[in-house]
N, C-alpha and C positions, 0 to 999 in steps of 0.2 A: 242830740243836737247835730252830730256828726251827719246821721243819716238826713236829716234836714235839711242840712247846708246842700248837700249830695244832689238830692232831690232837685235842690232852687237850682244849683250850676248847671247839673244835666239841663234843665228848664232854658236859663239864661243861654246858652248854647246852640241850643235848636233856636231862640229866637233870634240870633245872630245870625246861623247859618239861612234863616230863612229871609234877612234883610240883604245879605250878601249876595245870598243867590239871584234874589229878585231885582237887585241889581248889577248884575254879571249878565243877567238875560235881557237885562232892557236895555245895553251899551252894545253885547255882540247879536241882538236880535232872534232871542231863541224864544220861539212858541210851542205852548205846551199846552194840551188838551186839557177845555173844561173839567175843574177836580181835581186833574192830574200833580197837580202843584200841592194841594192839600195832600193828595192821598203819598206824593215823596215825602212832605213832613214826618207824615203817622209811620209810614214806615223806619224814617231816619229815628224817631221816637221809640219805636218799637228794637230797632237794632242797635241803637246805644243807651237809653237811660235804661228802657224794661227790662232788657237783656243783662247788663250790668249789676241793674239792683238785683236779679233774680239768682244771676251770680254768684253776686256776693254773699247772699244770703243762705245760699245751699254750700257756700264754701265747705262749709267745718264738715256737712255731712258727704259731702264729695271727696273731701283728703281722708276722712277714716276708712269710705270704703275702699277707697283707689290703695289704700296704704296696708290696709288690714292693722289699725290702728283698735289697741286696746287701752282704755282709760284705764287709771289707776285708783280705784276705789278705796283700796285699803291696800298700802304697803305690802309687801310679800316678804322683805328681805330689806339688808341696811342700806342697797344699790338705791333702790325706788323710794325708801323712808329721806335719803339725801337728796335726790331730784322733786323729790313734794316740798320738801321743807324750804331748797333752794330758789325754787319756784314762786314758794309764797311770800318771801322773804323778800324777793326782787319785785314782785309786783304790788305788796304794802308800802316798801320805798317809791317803788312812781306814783300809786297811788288808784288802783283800780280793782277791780274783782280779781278774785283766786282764778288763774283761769284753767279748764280740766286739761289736765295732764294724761300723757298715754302713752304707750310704747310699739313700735311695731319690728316685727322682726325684718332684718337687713344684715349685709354684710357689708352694707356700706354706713360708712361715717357720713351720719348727717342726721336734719332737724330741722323741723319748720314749723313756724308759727302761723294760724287764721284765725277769719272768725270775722259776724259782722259788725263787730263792737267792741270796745276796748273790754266792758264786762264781762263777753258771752266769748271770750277766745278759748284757740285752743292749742297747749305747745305739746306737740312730738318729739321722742327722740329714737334713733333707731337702737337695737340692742345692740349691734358693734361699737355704736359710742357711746353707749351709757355704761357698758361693763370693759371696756379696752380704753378709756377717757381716764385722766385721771381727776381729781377733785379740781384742782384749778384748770385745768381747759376745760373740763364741762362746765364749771362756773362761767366761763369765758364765752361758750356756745350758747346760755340759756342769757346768759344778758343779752348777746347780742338778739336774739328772739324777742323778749321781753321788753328788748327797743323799738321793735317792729311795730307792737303791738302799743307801745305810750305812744309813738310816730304817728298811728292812726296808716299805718304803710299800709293793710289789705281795702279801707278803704278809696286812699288815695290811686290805688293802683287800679282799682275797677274805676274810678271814676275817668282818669286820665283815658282807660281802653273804653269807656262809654264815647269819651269826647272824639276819642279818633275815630271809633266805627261811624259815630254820627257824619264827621267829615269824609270819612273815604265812601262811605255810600253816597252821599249827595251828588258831591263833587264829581264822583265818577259818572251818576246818572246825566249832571246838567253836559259833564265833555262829549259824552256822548251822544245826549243827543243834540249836540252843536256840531261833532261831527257826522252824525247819518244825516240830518238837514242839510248841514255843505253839499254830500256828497249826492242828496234827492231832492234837489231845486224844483224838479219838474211833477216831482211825483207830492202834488199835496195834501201827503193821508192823515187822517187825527190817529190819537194814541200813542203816538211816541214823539210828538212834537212833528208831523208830516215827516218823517223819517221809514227808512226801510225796516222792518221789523229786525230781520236777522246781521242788517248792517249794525243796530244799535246791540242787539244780544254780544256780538262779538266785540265790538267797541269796548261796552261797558267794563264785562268782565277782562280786558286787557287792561283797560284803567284802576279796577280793583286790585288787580293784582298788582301793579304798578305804584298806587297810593297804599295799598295795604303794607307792601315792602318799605317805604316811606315811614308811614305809622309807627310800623315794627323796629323802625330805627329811633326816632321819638321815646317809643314806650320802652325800650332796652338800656336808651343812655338814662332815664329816668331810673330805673330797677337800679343801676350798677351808681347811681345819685345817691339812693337811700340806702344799698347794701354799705357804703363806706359811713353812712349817717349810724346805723346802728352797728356798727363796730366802733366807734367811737363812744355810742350810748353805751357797748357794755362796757368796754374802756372807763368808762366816767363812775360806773355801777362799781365794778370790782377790781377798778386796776387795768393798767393797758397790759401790763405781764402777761394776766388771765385770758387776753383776748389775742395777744400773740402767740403768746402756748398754742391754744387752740385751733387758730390758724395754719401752725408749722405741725400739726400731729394731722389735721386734714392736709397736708401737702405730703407728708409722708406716707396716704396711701393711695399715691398715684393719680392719674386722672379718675373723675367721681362718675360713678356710670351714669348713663344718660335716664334721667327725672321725666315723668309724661310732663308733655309740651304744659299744660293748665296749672302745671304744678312746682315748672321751672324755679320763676320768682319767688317761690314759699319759701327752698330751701336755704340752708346756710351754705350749701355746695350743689351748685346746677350742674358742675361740667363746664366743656368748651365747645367752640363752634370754630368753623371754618376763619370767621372773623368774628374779633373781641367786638365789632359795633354791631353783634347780633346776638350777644353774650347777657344775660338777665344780671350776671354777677361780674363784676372785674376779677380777672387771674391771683390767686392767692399771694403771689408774691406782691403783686402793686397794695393787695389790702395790708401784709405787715409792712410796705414801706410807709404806705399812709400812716398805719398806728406810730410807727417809731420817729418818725418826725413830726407827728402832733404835738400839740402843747397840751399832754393830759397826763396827771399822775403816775 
């Protein structure tokens, strides 16, 4: 159902952007070569719904390999027998499939949850936190995961980055070519709206980048929306103790070394940036100030 709704919104979206457009061109006068107008749709289609879904869908198999992620088939030891058990135990209380469990080797503390469905997920832990954690802050760390994934957060988060590629490529195509037309009155070529070829090439991508930075800011304050949403989910799971333990044992080992860009928002600890409004997570400090003035157990 999820993937469903996914599907209609991405849909819903393009047919929005494409009523918008066609009237944003018929008020400031922008002409666009027969087809042209269809073939921005297909493209806007292609780089936000298909891209997205395809995305989403190769997630689980992208973060095992990027991670060198190994499932846990059978136990090895009491470490990995208490992260299965914990695991299934939090996810029979929300109410969805076992989801496969795995480990990958790291020296950093951290853990993330994917998958394109709440049934077919999959939670990571790195071996730094799973044998240097102790029982309640890892309880603390796999809730919060495990709220990720009842949140329906990976596929919310592709879809919002579906929604914004749809609009930064449009948007950026139709500025452009309103400005290479301003600037080729005289010159009236088809194919880019009678606009100079390489005026519109450089336009465009100045605008991409420019709405993309935009987007990025959108899609960052959303991330650090739901990382506070599922610490509080595991809060409600296991106790907010569990979830500030866990917290203050990830602050105790410094800044988190920097996660590949695709994989920022998975973890339970991305790191920092230059500025918090480009940060996928909020600074550990503001997430225990959140948990400790909640109203939660």
């Amino acid at each position: 159902m999820r993937i469903l709704l996914f599907v209609l919104m991405q849909a819903a979206v393009l047919v929005l952007v494409s009523i918008v457009g066609s009237l944003i061109m018929a008020v400031l006068g922008i002409r666009l070569a027969p087809g042209a107008y269809g073939g921005l749709l297909f493209m806007c289609a292609l780089m936000g719904c298909v891209g997205s879904v395809i995305s989403l869908f190769m997630s689980k198999w992208m973060a095992k390999r990027a991670y060198g992620v190994e499932v846990i088939t059978s136990p090895r030891n009491e470490r990995e027998l208490f992260l299965l058990n914990t695991v299934a135990s939090m996810a029979r209380r929300e109410g969805f499939a076992m989801p496969e469990v795995g480990i990958y080797q790291s020296n950093d503390l951290n853990a993330f949850a994917t998958g394109a469905t709440r049934d077919g997920a999959l939670v990571a832990v790195s071996s730094a936190l799973l044998y240097s954690m102790n029982d309640e802050e890892l309880r603390g760390v796999l809730g919060h995961e495990i709220s990720h994934i009842a949140n329906g957060d990976m596929v919310t988060m592709s879809l919002l980055q579906g929604v914004l590629n749809t609009f930064v490529y449009f948007f950026s195509y139709i500025a452009a070519t309103a400005v290479s037309q301003a600037l080729s009155r005289s010159n009236d070529e088809e194919g880019h709206g009678g606009g100079n070829f390489m005026v519109f090439y450089l336009v465009n991508t100045v605008f991409q980048i420019v709405f993309g930075l935009l987007a990025q800011l959108i899609l960052m304050w959303f991330s650090r929306v739901r990382e506070y949403r599922a610490d509080a989910g595991s809060a409600a799971l296991e106790g907010r103790q569990c979830m500030v333990r866990a917290l203050q044992a990830l602050s105790r080992q410094g800044p988190a070394p920097a996660q590949p860009a695709q994989f920022q928002a998975l973890c339970i600890n991305a790191g920092g940036n230059l500025s918090e409004l480009f940060m996928s997570h909020p600074p550990l400090e503001k997430r225990i100030a959140a948990l400790l003035s909640a109203k939660v157990a």
